[in-house]
N, C-alpha and C positions, 0 to 999 in steps of 0.2 A: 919356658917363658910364653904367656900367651900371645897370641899374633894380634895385632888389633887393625880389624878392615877400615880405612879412611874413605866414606858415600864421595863419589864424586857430585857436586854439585850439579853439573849439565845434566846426568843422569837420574840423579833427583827432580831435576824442572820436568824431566823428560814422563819421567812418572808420573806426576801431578797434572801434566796437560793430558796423556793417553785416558787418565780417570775421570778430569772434564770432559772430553769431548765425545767417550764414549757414551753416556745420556742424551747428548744435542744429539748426534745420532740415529740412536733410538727414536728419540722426540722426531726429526726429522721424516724419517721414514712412516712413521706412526702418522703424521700429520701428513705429507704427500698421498698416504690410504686414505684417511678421511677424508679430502680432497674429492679423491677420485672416486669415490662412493655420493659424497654430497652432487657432484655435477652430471654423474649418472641421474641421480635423483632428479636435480635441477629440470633436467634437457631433457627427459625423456617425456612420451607423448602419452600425455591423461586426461580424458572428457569428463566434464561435470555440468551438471545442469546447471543451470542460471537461477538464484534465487538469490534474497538477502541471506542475513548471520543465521536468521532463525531458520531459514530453509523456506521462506514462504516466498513466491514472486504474485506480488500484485497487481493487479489491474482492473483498470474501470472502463465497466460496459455500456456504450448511451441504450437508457429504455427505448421502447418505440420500434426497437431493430435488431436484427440479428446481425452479429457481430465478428471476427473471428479473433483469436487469440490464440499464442503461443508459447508452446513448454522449450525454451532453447538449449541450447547444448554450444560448450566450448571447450577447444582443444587448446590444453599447454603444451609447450614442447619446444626445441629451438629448429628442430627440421622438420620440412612438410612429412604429413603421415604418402605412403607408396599407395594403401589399399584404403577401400572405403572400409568403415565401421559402421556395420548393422546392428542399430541399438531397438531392440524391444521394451516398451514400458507396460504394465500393468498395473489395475486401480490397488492399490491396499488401505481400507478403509482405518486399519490399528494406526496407523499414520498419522489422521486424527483423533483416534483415542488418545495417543501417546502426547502428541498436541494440550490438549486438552487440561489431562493431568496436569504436567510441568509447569503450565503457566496460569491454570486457574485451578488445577485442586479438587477441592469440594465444591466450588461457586457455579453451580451447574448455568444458574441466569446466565454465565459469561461463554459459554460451550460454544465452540467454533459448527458447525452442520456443514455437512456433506451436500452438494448442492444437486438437488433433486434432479431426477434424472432424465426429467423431461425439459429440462433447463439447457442441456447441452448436449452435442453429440461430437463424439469422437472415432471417423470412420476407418482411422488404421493406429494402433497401437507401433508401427513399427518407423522408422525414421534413420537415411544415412547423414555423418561425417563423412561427405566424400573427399577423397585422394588427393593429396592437396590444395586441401581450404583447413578450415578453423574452425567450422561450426555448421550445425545442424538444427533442425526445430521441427514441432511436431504441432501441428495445426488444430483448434480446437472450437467448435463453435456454438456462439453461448446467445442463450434467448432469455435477457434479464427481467423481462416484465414483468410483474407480480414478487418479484422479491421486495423484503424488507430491507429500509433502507439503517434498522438497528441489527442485523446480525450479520455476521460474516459467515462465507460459504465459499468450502473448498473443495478442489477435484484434486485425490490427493496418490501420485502418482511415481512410480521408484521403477530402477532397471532392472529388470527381471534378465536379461541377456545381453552382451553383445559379440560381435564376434573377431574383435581384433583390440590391440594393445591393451589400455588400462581405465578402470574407474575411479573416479576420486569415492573413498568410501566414504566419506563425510557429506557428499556434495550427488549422490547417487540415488536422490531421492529428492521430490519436490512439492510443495503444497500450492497448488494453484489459487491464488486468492480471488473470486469476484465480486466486486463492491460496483454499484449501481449509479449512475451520473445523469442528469438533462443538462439543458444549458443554461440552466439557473444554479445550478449545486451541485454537489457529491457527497457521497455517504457515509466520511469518514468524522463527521462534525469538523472541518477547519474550512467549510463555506461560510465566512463571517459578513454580513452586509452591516451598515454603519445607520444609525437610525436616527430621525430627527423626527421627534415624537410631540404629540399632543393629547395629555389624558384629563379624564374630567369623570366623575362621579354624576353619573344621571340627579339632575336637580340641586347640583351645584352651581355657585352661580362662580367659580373660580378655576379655570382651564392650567392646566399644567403643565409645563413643558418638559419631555422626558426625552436628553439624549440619549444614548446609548449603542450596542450594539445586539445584532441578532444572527443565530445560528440558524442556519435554511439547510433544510434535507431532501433531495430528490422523494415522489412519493410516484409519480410517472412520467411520459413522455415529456407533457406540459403544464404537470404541476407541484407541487413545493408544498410544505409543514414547516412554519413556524407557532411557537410559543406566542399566545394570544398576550396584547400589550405587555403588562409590565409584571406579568406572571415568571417566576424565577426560572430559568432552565435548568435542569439535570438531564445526563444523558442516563436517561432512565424512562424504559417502556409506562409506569405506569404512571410519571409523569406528563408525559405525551399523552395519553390516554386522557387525561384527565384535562390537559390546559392548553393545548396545541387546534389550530386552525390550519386549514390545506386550501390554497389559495391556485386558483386554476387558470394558467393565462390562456386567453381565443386564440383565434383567427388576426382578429380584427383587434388583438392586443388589449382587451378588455377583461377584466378580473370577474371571476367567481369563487367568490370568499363562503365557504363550508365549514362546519365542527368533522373534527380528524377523529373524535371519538364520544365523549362525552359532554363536549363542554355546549353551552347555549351561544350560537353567534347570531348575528344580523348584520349584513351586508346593506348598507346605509348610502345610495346613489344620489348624484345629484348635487356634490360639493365639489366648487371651482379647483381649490387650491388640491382637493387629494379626490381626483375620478375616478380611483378603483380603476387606473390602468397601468402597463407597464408599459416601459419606451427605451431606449438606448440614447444616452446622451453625449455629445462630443463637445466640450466647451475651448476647444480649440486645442489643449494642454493637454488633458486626460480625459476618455472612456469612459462612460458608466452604464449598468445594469440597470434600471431604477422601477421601483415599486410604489406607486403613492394609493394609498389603501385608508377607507372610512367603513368602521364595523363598530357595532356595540358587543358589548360580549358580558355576561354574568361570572361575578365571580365571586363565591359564596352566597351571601344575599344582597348583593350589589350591582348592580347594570353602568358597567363602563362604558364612557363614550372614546370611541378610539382613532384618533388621525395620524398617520405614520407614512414617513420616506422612507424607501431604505434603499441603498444605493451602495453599490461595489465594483469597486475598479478595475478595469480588465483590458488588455490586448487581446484582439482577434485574432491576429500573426499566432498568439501562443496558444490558443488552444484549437486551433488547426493542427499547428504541429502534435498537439496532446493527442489529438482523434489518430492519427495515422498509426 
C-alpha cells in the first residue's frame, strides 16, 4: 500500500515566507552597499574650478586700467580638508581649439582668440585650498585696452597638479573669459539705450520721428559705437564697418561724434534741444544715462539729418557692486 505524506500547512506558510524574504534580503544588503558607496562619494573632499556649464568663467574689464581677476577654486565635501591643497595650473591652448570646434565648427568668423599676451600677466601659476577653508583663487591681471569689443578672448587654463585629495575631472579645467566695459556699455551687445529720434532726408521739408532702441558697445575708456540713425544693426563686424559712428564723451561731458570706419558723419553743434552732450539724469523716480546727439551722416546717396536721445536706466549702488 503506498504511504501518502499529508504537507502540513504551517510548514507550507513557512516555505513560502523563507522564499519571500530571502530576495528583500538580498535587496537589502545590496541597497545598504550602495548607500555606503554613494555617501562616500557624497561627503568626500573634491576641488573644481569655478566656471559656468560650458567651462567658461566670464568677466568684464573697465578699459582705461589695469584690472585684476580671478581663476577660483572650490571644495565639496562635508568635513574641513586637515592639509592645504597645492594646486598648479598651466596655459593649454587645445582648450581653445577644442572650444572652438564644438560650438562653432567650420565658422571661423565665430573663433573664440587667445588673449594676447601682452594683455595679461600671470605672476605664479601656483595657488593653495588652505586647511580648513573651501576655496582658493589664483590672481590674474588684465590690461583691456585696444581689445575689440566684437571678439571674445580667453586665457584658457587646466590643473596640471595638485597635491592632496581630489579633482573634479569635468570641472579641472577653465576658460577665462575677458570681455571689455566703460561706463557707458559692455561688450556683450545687451547695453540697450532707448531712443527718441528725429530723422529727415537733407532737403526735405518733412522731419520724422523715429522711436526705437539702440545697441552701444564700449570702443575705450570714454567712448561708445553705435549704429549711425536708423541704419539696421547686425552683430556683424562688416556691418559696423560700414554704418556705425564712435561717439566720444569729454572732460566737460561734451560729445565728439567720429565715423568708426567707413561711413561719412558730421557732427552738427549748436542745437538747443540735442547739444551733442551727455548728462546723468535723476527725475526723482529713476536714473538715466542720457546722450542727446546732432550728426548728419550719408547713407548711400543720401545725407541724413540726425537728432537722437538715448537714454538707459541704471543704479549706481549696482554697478559699484559689478566693479568689485
Amino acid at each position: 500500500m503506498k504511504r501518502i505524506e499529508i504537507k502540513s500547512p504551517k510548514k507550507e506558510a513557512t516555505f513560502w515566507i523563507h522564499l519571500l524574504i530571502l530576495p528583500l534580503i538580498t535587496l537589502s544588503l545590496q541597497s545598504c552597499n550602495d548607500d555606503e558607496v554613494y555617501e562616500k562619494e557624497q561627503y568626500k573632499n573634491v576641488f573644481a574650478l569655478i566656471s559656468e556649464s560650458d567651462n567658461v568663467a566670464r568677466k568684464f574689464h573697465l578699459l582705461g586700467e589695469e584690472s585684476v581677476g580671478y581663476v577660483a577654486a572650490s571644495l565639496g565635501g562635508t568635513e574641513p580638508i586637515e592639509k592645504n591643497i597645492d594646486v598648479k595650473l598651466v596655459e593649454d591652448r587645445t582648450l581653445i581649439d577644442r572650444f572652438n570646434l564644438v560650438n562653432y565648427d567650420t565658422d571661423v568668423s565665430k573663433y573664440v582668440r587667445p588673449l594676447p599676451a601682452d594683455k595679461y600677466d600671470i605672476e605664479d601659476y601656483n595657488f593653495s585650498i588652505q586647511a580648513g577653508t573651501i576655496g582658493g583663487r589664483l590672481p590674474i591681471k588684465i590690461r583691456p585696452d585696444g581689445l575689440s569689443p566684437d571678439s571674445s578672448y580667453f586665457i584658457p587654463l587646466r590643473v596640471e597638479s595638485y597635491s592632496a585629495y581630489e579633482a573634479n575631472p569635468t570641472k579641472s579645467y577653465v576658460l577665462y573669459s575677458v570681455r571689455i566695459k566703460n561706463y557707458y556699455a559692455q561688450s556683450d551687445g545687451a547695453t540697450i539705450y532707448s531712443m527718441r529720434g528725429k530723422y529727415r532726408q537733407q532737403g526735405s521739408a518733412s522731419e520724422l520721428e523715429m522711436p526705437g532702441n539702440k545697441v552701444m558697445h564700449p570702443i575705450s575708456q570714454n567712448s561708445i559705437r553705435i549704429m549711425a540713425g536708423n541704419e539696421a544693426y547686425a552683430s556683424d563686424v562688416n556691418v559696423f564697418n560700414k554704418s556705425s559712428i564712435v561717439v566720444t564723451v569729454g572732460a566737460d561731458n561734451k560729445l565728439k561724434i567720429t565715423p568708426y570706419k567707413n561711413i561719412e558723419v558730421t557732427q552738427v553743434d549748436g542745437d538747443p534741444d540735442f547739444p551733442n552732450v551727455f548728462k546723468v539724469e535723476d527725475d526723482g523716480f529713476k536714473t538715466y544715462k542720457t546722450f542727446l546727439l546732432r550728426y548728419n551722416y550719408v547713407s548711400g546717396t543720401t545725407v541724413v539729418e540726425m537728432k537722437e536721445e538715448l537714454r538707459l536706466e541704471f543704479q549706481e549702488e549696482d554697478e559699484i557692486e559689478q566693479d568689485k
